[in-house]
C-alpha positions in Angstrom: 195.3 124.2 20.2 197.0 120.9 18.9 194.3 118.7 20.7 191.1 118.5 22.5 189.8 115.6 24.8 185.9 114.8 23.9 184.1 113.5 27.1 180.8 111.9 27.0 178.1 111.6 29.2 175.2 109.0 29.5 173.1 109.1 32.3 173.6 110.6 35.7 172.0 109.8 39.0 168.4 107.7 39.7 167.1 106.6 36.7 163.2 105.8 36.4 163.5 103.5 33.3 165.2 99.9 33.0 168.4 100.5 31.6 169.5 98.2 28.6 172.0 95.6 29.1 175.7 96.9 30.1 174.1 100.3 30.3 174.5 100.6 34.2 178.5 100.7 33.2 178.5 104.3 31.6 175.7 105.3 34.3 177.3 107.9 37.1 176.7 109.4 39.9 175.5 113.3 40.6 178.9 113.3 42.4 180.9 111.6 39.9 179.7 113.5 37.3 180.2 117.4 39.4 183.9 116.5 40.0 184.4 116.1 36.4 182.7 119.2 35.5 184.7 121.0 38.3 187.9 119.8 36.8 187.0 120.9 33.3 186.0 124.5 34.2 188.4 126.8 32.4 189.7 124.5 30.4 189.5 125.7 26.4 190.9 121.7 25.5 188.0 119.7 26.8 184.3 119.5 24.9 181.8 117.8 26.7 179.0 115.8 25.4 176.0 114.1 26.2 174.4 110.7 24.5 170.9 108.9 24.5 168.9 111.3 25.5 168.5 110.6 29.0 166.0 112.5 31.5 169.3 113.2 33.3 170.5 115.7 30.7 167.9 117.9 31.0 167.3 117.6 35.5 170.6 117.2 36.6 173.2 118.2 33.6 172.0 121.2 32.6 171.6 123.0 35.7 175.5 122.1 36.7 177.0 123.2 33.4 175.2 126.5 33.6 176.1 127.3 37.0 179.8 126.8 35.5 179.4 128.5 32.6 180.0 125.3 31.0 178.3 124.2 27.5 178.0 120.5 25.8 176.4 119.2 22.8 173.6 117.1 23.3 173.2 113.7 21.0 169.5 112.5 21.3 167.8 109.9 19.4 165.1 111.1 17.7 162.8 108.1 17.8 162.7 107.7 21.0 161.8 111.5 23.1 159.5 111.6 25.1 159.6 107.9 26.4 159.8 106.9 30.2 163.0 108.4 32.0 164.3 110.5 28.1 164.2 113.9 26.8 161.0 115.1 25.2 160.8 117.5 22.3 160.2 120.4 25.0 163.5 119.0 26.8 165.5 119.2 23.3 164.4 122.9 23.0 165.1 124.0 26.9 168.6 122.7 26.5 169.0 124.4 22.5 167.3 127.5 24.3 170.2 127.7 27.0 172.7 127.8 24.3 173.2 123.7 24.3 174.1 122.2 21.1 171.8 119.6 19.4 173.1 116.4 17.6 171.7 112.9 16.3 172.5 110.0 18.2 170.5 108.3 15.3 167.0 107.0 15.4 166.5 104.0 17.8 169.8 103.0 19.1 170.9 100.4 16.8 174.4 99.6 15.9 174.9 101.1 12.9 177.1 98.1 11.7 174.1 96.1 11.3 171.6 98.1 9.3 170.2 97.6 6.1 169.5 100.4 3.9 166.5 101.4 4.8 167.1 101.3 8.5 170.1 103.2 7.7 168.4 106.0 6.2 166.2 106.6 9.2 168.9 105.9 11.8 171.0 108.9 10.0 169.0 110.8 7.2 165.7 111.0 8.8 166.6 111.2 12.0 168.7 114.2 11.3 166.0 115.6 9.5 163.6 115.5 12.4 165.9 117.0 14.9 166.5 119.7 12.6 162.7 120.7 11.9 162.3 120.6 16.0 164.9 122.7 16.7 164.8 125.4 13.5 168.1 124.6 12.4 169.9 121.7 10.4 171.7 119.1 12.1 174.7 117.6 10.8 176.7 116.0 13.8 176.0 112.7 15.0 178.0 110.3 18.0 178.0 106.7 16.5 175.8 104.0 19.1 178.0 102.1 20.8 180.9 103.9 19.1 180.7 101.1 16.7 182.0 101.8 13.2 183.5 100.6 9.7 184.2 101.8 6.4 180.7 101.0 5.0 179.2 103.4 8.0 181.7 106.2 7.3 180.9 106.6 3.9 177.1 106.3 4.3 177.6 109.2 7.2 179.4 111.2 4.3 176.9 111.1 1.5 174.7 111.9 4.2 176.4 115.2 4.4 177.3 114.5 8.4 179.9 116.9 9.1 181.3 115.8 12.6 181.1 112.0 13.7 182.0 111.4 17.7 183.1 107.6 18.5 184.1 106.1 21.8 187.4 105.6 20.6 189.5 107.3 23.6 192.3 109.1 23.9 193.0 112.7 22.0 191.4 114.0 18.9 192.7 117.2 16.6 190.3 119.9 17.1 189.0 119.8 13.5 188.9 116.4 12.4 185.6 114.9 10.9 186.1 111.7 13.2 186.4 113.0 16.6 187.4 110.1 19.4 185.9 110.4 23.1 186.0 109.4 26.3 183.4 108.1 28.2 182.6 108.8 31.9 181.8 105.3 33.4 180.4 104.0 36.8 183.5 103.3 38.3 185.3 106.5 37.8 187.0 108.3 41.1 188.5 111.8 41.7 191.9 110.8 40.0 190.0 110.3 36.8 189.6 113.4 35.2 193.1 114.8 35.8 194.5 111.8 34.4 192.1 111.9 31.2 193.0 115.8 30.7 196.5 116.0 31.5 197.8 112.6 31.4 199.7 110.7 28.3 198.6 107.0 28.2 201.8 104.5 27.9 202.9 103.9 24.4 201.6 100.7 24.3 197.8 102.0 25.1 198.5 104.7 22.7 199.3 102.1 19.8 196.6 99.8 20.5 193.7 102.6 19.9 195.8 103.9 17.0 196.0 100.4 15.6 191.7 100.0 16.6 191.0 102.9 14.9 192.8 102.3 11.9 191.4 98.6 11.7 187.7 100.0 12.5 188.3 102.7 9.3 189.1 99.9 6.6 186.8 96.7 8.1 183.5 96.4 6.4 
């Protein structure tokens, strides 16, 4: 396998929680969100994830990747289960118990470009600890907030011994890398949408501009 597409999931359906600014954009539908699972089934290429920890995960995306025989990794942040309309520690552990993957979406959903030290230990050390002491197991994968990222962030995610980091980047990624681009489901996605994000190559020019983001988001800091 030369490449894998990384697909990522925020909320799906009603929410019962005001979503943050801009958040209504990666929010779908229970219909949007079953015709990308349909077109994924079978397909060895494609890893599905899930970020913030909504409610949603648990109700409505768990039940449809089970019925086909689907499995994601779940990102949650650790600070905040067991608010209105997001996961709880019992949520986290039904999703681990049917065979889910847990990771750290960090601590409080802050952009990781903007921490100080100390928040920076608790957005990625501690909050990695915690997960790993609720679920019986260490956890060493994280998806960057808002995909936002620099040099500075990379290295404090590798003394932190992260071993896989998900961005938002888009496109491809190769099937081991530590920095793994995704591709976000948002609100305004069709039918056409999946097929063209498995299957299709973007134009050269879109291809060189996230080449060209990535690169500038490794060295900036």
């Amino acid at each position: 396998m030369h490449s894998v597409v990384n697909l990522t999931v925020h909320g799906i359906g009603p929410t019962d929680r005001e979503l943050d600014p801009g958040e209504d954009q990666t929010w779908v539908s229970v219909e949007q969100f079953e015709q990308v699972l349909d077109a994924v089934v079978g397909r060895e290429d494609v890893r599905i994830t899930f970020d913030d920890g909504n409610a949603s995960d648990l109700e409505v995306g768990l039940p449809r990747l089970l019925e086909r025989g689907l499995t994601a990794e779940f990102f949650v942040l650790a600070g905040l289960l067991g608010e209105p309309g997001r996961l709880d520690e019992s949520g986290v552990l039904e999703l681990q118990a049917a065979g889910m993957r847990i990771g750290s979406h960090g601590w409080a959903h802050r952009d990781w470009r903007k921490l100080d030290a100390e928040q920076a230990v608790q957005e990625i050390s501690e909050a990695n600890r915690f997960l790993g002491s609720l679920i019986g197991g260490p956890v060493s994968r994280v998806a960057i907030p808002f995909g936002s990222y620099d040099r500075r962030v990379l290295s404090r995610l590798r003394r932190a011994d992260v071993t896989r980091a998900y961005t938002s980047d888009g496109g491809r990624a190769r099937p081991g890398s530590w920095l793994q681009a995704r591709n976000s489901l948002r609100h305004d996605i069709d039918a056409t949408w999946a097929p063209r994000v498995l299957d299709g190559t973007p134009p050269l020019p879109i291809r060189a501009r996230r080449i060209a983001s990535r690169t500038y988001k490794r060295v900036r800091g």
